[in-house]
C-alpha positions as CSV (number, residue, x, y, z in Angstrom):
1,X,-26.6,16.6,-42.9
2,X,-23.8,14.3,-43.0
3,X,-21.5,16.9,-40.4
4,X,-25.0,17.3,-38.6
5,X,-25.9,13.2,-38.1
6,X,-21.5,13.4,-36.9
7,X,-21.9,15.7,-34.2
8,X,-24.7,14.1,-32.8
9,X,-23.2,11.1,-32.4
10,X,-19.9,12.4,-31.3
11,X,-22.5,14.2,-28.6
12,X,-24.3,11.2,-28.0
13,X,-21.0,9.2,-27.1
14,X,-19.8,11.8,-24.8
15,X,-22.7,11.7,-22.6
16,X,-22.8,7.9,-22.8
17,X,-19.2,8.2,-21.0
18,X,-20.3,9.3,-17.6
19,X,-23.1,6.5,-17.5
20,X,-20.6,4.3,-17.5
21,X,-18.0,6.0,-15.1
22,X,-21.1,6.8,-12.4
23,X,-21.7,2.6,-12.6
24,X,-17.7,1.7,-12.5
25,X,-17.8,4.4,-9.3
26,X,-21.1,2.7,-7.7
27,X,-19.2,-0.3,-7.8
28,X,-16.2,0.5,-6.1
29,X,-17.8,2.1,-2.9
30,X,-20.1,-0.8,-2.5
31,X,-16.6,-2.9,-3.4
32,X,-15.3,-0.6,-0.6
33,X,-18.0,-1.3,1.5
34,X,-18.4,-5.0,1.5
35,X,-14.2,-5.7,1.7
36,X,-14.3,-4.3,5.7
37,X,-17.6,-6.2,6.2
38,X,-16.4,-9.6,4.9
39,X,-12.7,-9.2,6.6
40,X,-14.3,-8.7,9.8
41,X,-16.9,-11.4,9.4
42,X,-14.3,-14.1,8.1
43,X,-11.2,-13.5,11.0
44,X,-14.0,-13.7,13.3
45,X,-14.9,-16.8,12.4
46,X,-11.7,-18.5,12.1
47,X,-10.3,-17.2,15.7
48,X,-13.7,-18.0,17.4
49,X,-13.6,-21.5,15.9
50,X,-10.0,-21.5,17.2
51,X,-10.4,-20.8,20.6
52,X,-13.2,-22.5,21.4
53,X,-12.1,-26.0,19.6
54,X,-10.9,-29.1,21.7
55,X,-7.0,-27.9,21.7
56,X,-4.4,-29.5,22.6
57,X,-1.6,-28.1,25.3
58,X,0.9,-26.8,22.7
59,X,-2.3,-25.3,20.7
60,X,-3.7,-23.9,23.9
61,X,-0.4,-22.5,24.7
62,X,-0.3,-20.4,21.5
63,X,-3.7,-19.9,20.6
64,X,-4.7,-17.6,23.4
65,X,-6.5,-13.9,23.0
66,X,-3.2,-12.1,24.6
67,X,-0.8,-14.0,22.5
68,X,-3.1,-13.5,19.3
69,X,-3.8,-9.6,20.1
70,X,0.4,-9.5,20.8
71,X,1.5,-10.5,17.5
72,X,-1.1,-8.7,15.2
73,X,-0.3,-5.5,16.8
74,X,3.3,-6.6,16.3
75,X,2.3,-7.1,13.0
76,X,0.9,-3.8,12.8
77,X,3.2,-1.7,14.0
78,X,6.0,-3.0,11.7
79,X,3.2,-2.1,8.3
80,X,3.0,1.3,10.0
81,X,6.6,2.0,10.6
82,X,7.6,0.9,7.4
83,X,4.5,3.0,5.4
84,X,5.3,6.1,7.4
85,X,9.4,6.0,6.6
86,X,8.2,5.3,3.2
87,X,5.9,8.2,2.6
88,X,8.9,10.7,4.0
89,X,11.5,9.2,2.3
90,X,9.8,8.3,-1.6
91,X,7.4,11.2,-2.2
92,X,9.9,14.0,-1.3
93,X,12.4,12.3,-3.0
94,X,10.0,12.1,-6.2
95,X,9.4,15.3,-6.1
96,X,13.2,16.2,-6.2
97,X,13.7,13.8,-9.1
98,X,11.1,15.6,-10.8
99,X,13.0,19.1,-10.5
100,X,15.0,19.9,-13.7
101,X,18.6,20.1,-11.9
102,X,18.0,16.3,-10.5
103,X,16.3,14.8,-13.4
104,X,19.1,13.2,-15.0
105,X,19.8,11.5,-11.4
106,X,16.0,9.9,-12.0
107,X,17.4,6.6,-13.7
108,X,19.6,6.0,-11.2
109,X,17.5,5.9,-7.7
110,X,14.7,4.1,-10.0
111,X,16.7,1.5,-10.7
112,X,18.0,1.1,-7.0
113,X,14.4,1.3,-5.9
114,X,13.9,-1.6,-8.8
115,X,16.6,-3.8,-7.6
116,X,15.1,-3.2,-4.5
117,X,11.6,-4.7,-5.2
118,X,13.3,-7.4,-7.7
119,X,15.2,-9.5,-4.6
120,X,13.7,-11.5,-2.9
121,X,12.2,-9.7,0.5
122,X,13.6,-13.1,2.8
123,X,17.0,-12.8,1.5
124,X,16.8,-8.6,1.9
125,X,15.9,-9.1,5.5
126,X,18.5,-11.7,6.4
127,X,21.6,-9.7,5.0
128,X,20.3,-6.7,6.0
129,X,20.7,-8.8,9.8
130,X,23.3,-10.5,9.2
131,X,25.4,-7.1,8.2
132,X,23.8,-5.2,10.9
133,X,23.6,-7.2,13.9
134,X,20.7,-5.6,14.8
135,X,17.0,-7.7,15.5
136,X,13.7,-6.9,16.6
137,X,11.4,-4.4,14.8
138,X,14.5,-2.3,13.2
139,X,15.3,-4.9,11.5
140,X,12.9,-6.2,9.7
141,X,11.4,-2.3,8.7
142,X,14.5,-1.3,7.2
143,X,14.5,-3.9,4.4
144,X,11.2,-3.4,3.8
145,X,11.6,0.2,3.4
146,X,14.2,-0.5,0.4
147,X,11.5,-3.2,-0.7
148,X,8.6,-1.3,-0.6
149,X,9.9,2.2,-1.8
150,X,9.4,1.6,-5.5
151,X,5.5,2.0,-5.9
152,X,5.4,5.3,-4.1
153,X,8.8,6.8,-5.6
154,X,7.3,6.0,-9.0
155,X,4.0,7.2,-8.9
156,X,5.3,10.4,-7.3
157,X,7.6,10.9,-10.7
158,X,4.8,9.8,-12.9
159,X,2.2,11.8,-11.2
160,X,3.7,14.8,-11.4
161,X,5.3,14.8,-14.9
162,X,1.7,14.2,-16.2
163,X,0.4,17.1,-15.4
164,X,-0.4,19.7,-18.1
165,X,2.0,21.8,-18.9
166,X,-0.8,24.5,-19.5
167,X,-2.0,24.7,-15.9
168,X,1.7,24.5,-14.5
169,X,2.7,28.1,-17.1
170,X,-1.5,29.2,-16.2
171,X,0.1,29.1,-12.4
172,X,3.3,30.8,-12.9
173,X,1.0,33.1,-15.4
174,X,-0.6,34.8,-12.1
175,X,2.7,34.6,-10.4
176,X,3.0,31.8,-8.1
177,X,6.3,30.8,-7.7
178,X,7.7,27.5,-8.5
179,X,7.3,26.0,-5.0
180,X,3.9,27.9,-5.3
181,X,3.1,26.2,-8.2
182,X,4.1,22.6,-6.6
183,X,2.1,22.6,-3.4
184,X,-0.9,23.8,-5.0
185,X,-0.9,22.6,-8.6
186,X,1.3,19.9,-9.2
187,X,1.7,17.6,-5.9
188,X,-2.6,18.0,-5.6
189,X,-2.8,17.0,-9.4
190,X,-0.5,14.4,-8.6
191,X,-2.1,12.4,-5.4
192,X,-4.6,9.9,-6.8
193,X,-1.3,8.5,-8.3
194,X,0.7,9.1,-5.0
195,X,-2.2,7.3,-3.3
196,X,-2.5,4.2,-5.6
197,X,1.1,3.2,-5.0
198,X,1.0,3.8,-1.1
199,X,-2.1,1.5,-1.2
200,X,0.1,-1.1,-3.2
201,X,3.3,-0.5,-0.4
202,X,1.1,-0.9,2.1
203,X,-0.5,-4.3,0.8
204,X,3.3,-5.6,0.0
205,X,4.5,-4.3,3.7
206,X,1.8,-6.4,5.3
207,X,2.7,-9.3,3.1
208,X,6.4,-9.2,3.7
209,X,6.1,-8.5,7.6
210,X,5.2,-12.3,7.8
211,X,9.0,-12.9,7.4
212,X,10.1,-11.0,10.6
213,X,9.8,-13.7,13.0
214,X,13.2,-14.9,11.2
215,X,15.1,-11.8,13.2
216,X,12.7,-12.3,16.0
217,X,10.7,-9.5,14.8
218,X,7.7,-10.9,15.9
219,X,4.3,-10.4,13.6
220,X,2.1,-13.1,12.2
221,X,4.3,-15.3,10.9
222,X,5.1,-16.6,14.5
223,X,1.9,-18.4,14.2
224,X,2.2,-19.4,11.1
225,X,5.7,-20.8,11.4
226,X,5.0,-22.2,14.9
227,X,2.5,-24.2,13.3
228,X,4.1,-25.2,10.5
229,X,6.7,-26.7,13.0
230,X,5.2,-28.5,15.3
231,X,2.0,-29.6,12.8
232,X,-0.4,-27.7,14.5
233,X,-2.8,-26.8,11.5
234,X,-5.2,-24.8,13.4
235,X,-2.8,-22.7,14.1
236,X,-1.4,-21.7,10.6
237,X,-4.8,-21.4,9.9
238,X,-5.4,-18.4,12.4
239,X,-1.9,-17.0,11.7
240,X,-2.6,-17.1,7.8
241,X,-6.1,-15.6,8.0
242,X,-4.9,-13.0,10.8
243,X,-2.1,-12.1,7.6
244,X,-4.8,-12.2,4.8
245,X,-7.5,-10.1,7.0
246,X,-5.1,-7.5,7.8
247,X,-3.7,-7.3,3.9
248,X,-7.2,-7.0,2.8
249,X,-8.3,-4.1,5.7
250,X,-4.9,-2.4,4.5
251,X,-6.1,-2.7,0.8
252,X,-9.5,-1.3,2.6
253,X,-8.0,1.5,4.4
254,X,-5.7,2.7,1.1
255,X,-9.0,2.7,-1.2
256,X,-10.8,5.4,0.9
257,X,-7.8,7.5,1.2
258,X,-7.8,7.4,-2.4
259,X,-11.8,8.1,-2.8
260,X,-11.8,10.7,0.1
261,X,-8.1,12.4,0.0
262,X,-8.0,12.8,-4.0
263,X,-8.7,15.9,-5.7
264,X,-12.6,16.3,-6.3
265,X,-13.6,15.4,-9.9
266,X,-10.7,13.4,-10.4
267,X,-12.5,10.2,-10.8
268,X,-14.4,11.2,-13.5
């Protein structure tokens, strides 16, 4: 009775599990769903009240729809460039690191890609511009690309060392070969993980593109530091809401990959 009264119990507490999973998943997509809604709703607000406030003539002159439009898609384009470089340079490069005749050369690129994420993103840009003599967009993604590589080269490595060992020797078993046996067991295994640190490469892109106006890279910190200069409030308002809008869509955008792209069942 006593082994009877155990398994029913152990069988009651599995099925209590996906309860609790099913709720934690409800709450994400409505999470998911009210994050675009309220990010929408909230720069809205702020640039409306903006432009249609008593300004001034320097607040006028830099508060304006073109100028506004100019440096977020400034602003994007710099996140984009730097996530796309980032993708091709840290997941294939994970995956190499993975491979048993580069694994010993793991501890080394980690900790570049550490170092890289430890200093401090202004001082990263402004040697990397000093050094270079180059401005503009180039340099400002470039750093960042050293900054931001970490999450994604790391979650590559992790993600694929933790898959079974069972399902990589089942694959092999039916005679795949071992680049057979990557594309379609252990890089698919491996992409919620992949995912989750793009979405966190992303968010830290946006973040640190505020710091390209300082090689006249343009972006939203113009704003911010335009206001900051000449006391102009409203206008570090828009230019820090503009930043926190588009970090938060970014998050947005990264959590549906994750929901959509990743391998069915794999949130369970």
């Amino acid at each position: 009775m006593t082994a009877v009264a155990e398994g029913l119990a152990g069988v009651s507490e599995t099925r209590a599990v996906p309860p609790r999973a099913s709720v934690a998943s409800r709450s994400d997509r409505l999470r998911l769903f009210i994050q675009p809604v309220a990010v929408v709703v909230l720069v809205a607000a702020v640039v409306i009240w903006a432009l249609s406030s008593d300004l001034n003539a320097n607040e006028r002159e830099t508060l304006n729809l073109p100028t506004i439009l100019e440096l977020t898609g400034q602003h994007i384009l710099i996140t984009l460039v730097v996530s796309v470089l980032v993708v091709v340079i840290a997941v294939p490069l994970g995956v190499a690191l993975t491979r048993p005749a580069l694994k010993w050369l793991s501890p080394v690129f980690l900790a570049v890609a550490n170092i890289g994420q430890a200093a401090p993103a202004l001082g990263v840009i402004v040697l990397f511009f000093l050094w270079s003599g180059i401005e503009g967009l180039w340099a400002v993604a470039i750093p960042l690309i050293f900054y931001t590589l970490l999450p994604v080269l790391r979650n590559t490595m992790v993600g694929i060392q933790q898959v079974d060992r069972s399902l990589i020797d089942a694959g092999r078993g039916i005679g795949m070969s071992a680049s057979g046996v990557l594309l379609r067991v252990e890089l698919p295994l491996a992409v919620p993980l992949i995912l989750a640190g793009l979405r966190t490469a992303l968010v830290l892109a946006v973040g640190t593109a505020t710091l390209a106006f300082f090689v006249n890279g343009g972006g939203l910190g113009e704003l911010i530091d335009t206001g900051y200069k000449l006391q102009l409030n409203s206008v570090m308002y828009v230019g820090a809401v503009l930043a926190i809008g588009l970090a938060l869509l970014v998050d947005w955008l990264g959590g549906m990959a994750e929901l959509w792209l990743a391998p069915k069942g794999a949130e369970q």
